[in-house]
C-alpha positions in Angstrom: 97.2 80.0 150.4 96.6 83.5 148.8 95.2 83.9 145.3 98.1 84.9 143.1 98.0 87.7 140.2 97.8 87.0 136.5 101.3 87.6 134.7 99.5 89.8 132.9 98.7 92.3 135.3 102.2 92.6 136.8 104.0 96.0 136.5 106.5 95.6 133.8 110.5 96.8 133.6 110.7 100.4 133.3 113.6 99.9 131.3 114.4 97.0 128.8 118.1 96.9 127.3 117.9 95.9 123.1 119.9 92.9 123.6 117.3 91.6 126.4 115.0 91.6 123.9 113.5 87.9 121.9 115.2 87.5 118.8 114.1 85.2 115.8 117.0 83.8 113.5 114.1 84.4 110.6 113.1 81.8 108.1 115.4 80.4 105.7 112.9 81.2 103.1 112.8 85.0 103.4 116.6 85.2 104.3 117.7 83.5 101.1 115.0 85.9 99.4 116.2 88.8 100.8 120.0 87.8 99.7 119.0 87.7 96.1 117.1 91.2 96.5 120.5 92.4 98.0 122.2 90.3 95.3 120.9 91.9 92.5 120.5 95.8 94.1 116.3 95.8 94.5 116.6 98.4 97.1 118.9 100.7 95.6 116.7 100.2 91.8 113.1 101.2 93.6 114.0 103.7 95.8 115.8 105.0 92.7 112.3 104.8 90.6 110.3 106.2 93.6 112.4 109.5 94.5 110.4 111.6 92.6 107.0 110.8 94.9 108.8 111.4 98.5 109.7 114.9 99.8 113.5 116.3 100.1 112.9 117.4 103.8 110.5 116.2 106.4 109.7 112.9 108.4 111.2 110.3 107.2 108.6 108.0 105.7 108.6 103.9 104.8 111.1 103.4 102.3 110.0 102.2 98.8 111.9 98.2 99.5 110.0 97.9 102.4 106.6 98.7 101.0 107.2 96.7 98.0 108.5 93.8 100.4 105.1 94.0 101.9 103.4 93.4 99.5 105.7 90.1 98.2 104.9 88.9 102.2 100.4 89.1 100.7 101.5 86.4 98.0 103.7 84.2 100.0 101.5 84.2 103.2 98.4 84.1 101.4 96.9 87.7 102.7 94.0 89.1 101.2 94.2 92.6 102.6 96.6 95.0 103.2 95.3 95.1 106.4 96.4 91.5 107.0 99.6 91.8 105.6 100.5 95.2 108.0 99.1 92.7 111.2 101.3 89.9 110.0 104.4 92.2 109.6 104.1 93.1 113.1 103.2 89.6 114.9 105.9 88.0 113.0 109.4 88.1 113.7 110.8 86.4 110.9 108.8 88.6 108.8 110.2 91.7 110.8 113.5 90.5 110.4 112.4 90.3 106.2 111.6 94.0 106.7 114.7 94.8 108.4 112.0 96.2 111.6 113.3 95.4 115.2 111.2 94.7 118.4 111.8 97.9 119.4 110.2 99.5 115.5 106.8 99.8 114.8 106.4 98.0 111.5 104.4 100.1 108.6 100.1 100.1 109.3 97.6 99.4 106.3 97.1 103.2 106.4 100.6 104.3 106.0 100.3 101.1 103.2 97.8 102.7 101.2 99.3 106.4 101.0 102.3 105.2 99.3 99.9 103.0 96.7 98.2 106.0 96.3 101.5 108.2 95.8 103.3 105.9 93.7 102.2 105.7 90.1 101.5 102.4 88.2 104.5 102.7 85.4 106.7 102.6 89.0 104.6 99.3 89.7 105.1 98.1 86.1 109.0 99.2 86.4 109.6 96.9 89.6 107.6 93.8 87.9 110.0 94.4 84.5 112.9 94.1 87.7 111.9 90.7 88.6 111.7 89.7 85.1 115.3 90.9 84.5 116.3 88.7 87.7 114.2 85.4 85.8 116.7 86.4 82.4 119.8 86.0 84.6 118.6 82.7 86.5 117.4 81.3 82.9 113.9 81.3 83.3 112.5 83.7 80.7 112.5 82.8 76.9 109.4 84.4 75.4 109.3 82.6 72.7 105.9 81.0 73.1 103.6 83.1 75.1 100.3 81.7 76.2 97.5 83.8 77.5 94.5 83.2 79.6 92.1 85.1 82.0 90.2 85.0 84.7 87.5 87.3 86.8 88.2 88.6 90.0 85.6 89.3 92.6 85.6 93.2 93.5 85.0 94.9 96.6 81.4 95.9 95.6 78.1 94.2 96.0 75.0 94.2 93.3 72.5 95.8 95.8 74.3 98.9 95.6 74.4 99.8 91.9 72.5 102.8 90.1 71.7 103.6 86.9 74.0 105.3 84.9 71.4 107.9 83.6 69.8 109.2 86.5 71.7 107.8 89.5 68.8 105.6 91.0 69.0 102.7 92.9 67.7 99.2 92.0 65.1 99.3 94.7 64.4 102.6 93.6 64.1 101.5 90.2 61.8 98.7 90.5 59.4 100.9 92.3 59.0 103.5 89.5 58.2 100.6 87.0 55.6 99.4 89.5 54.0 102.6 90.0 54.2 103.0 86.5 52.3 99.9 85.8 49.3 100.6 88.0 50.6 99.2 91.6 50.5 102.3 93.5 52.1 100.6 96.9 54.2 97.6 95.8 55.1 94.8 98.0 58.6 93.0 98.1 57.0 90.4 96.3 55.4 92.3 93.9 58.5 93.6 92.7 60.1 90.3 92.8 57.9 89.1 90.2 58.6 92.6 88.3 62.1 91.7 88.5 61.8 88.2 86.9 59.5 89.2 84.0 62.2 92.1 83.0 64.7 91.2 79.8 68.3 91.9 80.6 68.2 93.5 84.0 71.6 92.9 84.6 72.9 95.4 81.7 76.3 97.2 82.0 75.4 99.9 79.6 72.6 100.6 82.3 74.1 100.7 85.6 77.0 100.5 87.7 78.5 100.8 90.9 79.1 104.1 92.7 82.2 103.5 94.1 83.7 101.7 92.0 82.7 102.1 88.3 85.4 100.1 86.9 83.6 96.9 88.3 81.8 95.2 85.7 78.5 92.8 86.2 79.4 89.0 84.9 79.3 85.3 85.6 82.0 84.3 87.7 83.9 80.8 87.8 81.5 79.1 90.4 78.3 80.3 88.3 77.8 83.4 90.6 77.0 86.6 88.8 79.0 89.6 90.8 80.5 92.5 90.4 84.5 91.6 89.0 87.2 92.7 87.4 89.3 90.3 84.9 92.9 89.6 85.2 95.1 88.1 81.9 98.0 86.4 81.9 100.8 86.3 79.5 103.1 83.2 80.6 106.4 81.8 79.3 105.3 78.5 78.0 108.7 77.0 78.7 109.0 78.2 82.4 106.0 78.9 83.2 106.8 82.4 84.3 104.0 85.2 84.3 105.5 87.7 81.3 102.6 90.0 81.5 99.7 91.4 83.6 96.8 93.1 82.8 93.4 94.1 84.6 90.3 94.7 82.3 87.0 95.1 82.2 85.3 91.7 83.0 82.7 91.9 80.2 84.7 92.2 77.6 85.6 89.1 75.7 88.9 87.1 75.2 89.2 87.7 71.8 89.5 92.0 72.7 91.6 91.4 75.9 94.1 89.6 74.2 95.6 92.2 72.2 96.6 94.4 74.9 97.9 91.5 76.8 100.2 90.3 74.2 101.5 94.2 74.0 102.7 94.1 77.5 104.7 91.1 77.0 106.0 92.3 74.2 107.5 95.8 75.8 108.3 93.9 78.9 110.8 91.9 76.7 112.0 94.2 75.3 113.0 96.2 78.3 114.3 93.1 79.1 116.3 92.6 76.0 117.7 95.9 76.0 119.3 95.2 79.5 123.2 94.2 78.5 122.7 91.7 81.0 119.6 89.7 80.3 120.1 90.5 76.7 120.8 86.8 76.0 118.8 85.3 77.6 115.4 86.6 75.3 114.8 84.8 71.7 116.5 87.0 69.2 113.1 87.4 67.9 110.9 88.4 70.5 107.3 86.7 71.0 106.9 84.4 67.7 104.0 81.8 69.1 100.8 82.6 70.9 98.6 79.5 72.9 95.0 80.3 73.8 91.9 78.1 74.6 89.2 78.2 72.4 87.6 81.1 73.9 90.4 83.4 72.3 89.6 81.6 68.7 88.0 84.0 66.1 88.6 84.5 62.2 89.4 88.2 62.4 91.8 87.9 65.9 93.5 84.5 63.8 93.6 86.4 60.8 95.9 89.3 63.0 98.0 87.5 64.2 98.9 86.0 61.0 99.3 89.0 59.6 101.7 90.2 62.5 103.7 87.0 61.7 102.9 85.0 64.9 102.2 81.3 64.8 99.0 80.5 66.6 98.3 77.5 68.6 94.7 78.4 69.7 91.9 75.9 70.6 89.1 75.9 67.2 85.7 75.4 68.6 83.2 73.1 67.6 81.4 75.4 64.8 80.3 73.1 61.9 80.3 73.6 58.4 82.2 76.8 57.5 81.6 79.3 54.6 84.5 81.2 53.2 83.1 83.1 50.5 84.8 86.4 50.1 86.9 85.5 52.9 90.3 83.9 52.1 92.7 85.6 53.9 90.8 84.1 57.3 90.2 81.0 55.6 93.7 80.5 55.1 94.9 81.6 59.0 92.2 79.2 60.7 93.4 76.3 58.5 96.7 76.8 59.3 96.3 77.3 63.3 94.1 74.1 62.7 96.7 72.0 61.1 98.9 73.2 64.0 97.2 72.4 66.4 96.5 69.0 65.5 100.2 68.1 65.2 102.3 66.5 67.7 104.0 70.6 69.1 100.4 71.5 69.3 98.8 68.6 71.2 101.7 69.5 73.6 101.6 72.9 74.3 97.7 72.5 74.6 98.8 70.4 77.6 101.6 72.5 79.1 99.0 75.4 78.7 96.5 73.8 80.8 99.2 73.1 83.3 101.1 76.6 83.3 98.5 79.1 83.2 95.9 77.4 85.0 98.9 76.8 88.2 99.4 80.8 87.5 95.9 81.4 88.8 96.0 78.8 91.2 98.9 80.0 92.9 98.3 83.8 92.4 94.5 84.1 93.4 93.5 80.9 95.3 96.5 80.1 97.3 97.7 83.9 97.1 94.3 85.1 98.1 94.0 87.5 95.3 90.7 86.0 94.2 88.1 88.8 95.5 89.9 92.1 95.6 89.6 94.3 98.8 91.0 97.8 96.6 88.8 99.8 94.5 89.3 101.2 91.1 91.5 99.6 88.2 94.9 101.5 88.6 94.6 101.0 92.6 94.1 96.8 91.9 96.9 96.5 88.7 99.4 98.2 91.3 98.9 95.4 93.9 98.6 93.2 91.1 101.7 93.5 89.1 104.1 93.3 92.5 101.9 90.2 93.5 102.2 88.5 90.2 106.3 89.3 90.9 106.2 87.6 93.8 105.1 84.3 91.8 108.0 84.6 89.5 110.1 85.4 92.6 109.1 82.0 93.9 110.5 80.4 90.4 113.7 81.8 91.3 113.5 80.4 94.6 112.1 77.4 93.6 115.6 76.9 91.6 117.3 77.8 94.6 116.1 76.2 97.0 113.7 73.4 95.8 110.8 75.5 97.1 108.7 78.8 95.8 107.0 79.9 99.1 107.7 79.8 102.6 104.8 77.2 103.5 106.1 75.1 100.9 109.4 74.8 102.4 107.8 74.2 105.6 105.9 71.4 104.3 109.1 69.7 102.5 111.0 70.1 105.8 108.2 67.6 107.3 108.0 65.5 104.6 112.2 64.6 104.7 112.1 64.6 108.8 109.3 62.2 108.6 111.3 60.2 105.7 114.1 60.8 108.1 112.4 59.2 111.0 111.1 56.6 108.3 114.2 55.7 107.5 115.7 55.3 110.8 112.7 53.1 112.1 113.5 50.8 109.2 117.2 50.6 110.4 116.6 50.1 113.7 114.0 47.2 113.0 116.3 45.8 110.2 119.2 45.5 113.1 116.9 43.6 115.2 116.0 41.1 113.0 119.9 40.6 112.0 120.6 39.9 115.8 117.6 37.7 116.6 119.1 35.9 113.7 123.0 36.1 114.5 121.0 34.6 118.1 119.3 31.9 116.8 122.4 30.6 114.9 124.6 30.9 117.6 122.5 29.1 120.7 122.0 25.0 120.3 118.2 23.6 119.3 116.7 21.0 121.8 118.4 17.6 119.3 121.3 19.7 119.6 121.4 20.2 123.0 120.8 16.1 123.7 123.1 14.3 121.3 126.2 17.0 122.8 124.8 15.9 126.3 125.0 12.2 125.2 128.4 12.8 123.8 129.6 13.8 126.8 
């Protein structure tokens, strides 16, 4: 018997007719999603907003739904990278199908991905993430009456080795071995500068240093305890849908109580973009955002003391302080008793719940799940634009969560198993349920042994 030839090695067809070719019917997740795009004109309204950043003549490049559709497929499929996402757009053929890419179409690479990030400008970001809020108005999912905020740090694509000081340039390494020379150790040892590293008062300073390639990063403690280099995302969320209002990526050392402000002003003119559509007009509060929940993190005198003044009714966590002094300071005396008594009341016990429940499933869903949590881009305005179309992908899964009982594609998978195994559940339990009605029907019908002799006897 000869030794056959791998598959793999055989000569192929020269040619291959289109209709020869594997076909996927797509999932039912992304074909329902990509009716309501259709539904509501998305590829028509972006490559509307992004004709101004392709050329009249020339190649014809990726058109602006696709890109923006790949970026959708990072949230739903949980892809980090843009890389990822271009090697799942070309493996899948559900996801080709999404794209509107046949077998015979090379799908968009990470490179080609990245040019039109690049090209595009962040207000056309921000314009498509006000889109998908318009399409939340007409479903009935945006209200913005009560807003709650909350942030959290994102890991950024730099490591703490690699910073310099922002005076002269130098590296840590560097660094350390000046001050050693400097205090009489002509050739230091690793460990000597080790223990010239401990004894040093705030070496981690981010008026000192910074990293080279991307200066926006900011040193700070992250979630798990880690100190890193990391960006900080804030969220403005619907507190009756849940919904993700506003997005907004800051410097990671600043504090809640200075991040808060600008987050708050992004809701605000998305809603009103919103409002001023004839068609989602309705469907914001008459008078825009009029409540504000925060943990206590957010909780200050002068930031209470704003938003009273700006007529908003705050329901922010107080934090343990002690005794207070108000001398010469009624005006925040009287805002931080009132957001006290607020909060103590029976609305403000329960949007202190729904606020750890909303916001905290916005991060969950956007960064853990949707793999958002350390960023692979560099620089502010290159993260916020991946950012704000990820974040629309969540409130894209609301909409399809009212739809079809299921925000992301994995999540319909899963419920699909759950009611075939209830299914089969069920259907075990009938079958077993017959079977003890006919062992039953048997054993009345056939004669027992006394039965059996006195009929016997009888005859």
């Amino acid at each position: 018997m000869a030794m056959g030839e791998a598959q793999g090695t055989a000569q192929g067809e020269f040619w291959v007719e289109t209709r020869a070719l594997a076909r996927a019917p797509g999932h039912p997740f992304y074909q329902r999603l990509n009716v309501l795009l259709k539904q509501h004109g998305f590829d028509e309204y972006v490559a509307g907003q992004c004709a101004e950043f392709y050329a009249e003549d020339g190649r014809p490049g990726i058109p602006p739904g696709v890109y923006f559709r790949m970026l959708m497929i990072g949230y739903f499929e949980g892809l980090d990278s843009e890389r990822g996402i271009a090697w799942r757009c070309a493996d899948s053929l559900s996801l080709r199908t999404f794209l509107g890419y046949g077998l015979d179409q090379e799908t968009p690479e990470h490179s080609s991905l990245s040019r039109i990030r690049h090209r595009i400008d962040v207000e056309t970001h921000a314009a498509v993430f006000v889109w998908v809020l318009k399409v939340l108005a007409q479903e009935g999912l945006v209200s913005g009456t009560t807003v709650g905020v909350d942030g959290t740090t994102l890991e950024a694509n730099a490591a703490l080795r690699s910073i310099v000081r922002r005076d002269t340039g130098e590296k840590y390494q560097e660094f350390l071995e000046r001050l050693a020379k400097a205090s009489g150790i002509e050739t230091p040892t690793r460990e000597d500068l080790a223990k010239l590293d401990r004894k040093r008062a705030k070496k981690g300073s981010n008026d000192e240093w910074k990293h080279p390639y991307d200066p926006d990063a900011r040193i700070t403690k992250m979630k798990d305890g880690r100190t890193h280099l990391a960006h900080k995302a804030e969220h403005a969320v619907d507190m009756e849908s849940g919904a993700v209002l506003a997005v907004t990526l800051q410097h990671a050392n600043l504090g809640d109580t200075t991040t808060i402000a600008p987050t708050l002003e992004a809701a605000k003119e998305n809603l009103e973009q919103v409002a001023a559509d004839s068609q989602t007009a309705d469907a914001v509060g008459p008078g825009g955002v009029q409540e504000v929940v925060a943990d206590k993190g957010y909780h200050s005198n002068a930031s209470v003391r704003e938003f009273s003044a700006a007529k908003l009714r705050t329901y922010i966590a107080e934090p343990e302080r002690g005794r207070r002094r108000w001398e010469c300071r009624e005006p925040e005396q009287k805002a931080v008793y009132a957001n006290r008594r607020r909060i103590r009341g029976v609305r403000g016990r329960r949007l202190m719940r729904r606020r750890g429940e909303l916001i905290e499933r916005t991060f969950a869903h956007c960064y853990e799940t949707g793999a958002m949590r350390r960023t692979y881009l560099r620089g502010q305005e290159n993260i916020l634009k991946r950012l704000l179309v990820h974040v629309a992908g969540f409130d894209l899964g609301l909409v399809m969560r009212k739809l079809l009982g299921h925000g992301t594609p994995r999540e319909l998978a899963n419920g699909l198993g759950k009611a075939l195994l209830a299914l089969f559940a069920s259907v075990v339990a009938a079958i077993a349920h017959l079977a003890r009605i006919t062992s039953a029907d048997d054993s009345c019908q056939s004669p027992t042994g006394a039965d059996a002799g006195r009929l016997a006897a009888a005859a």
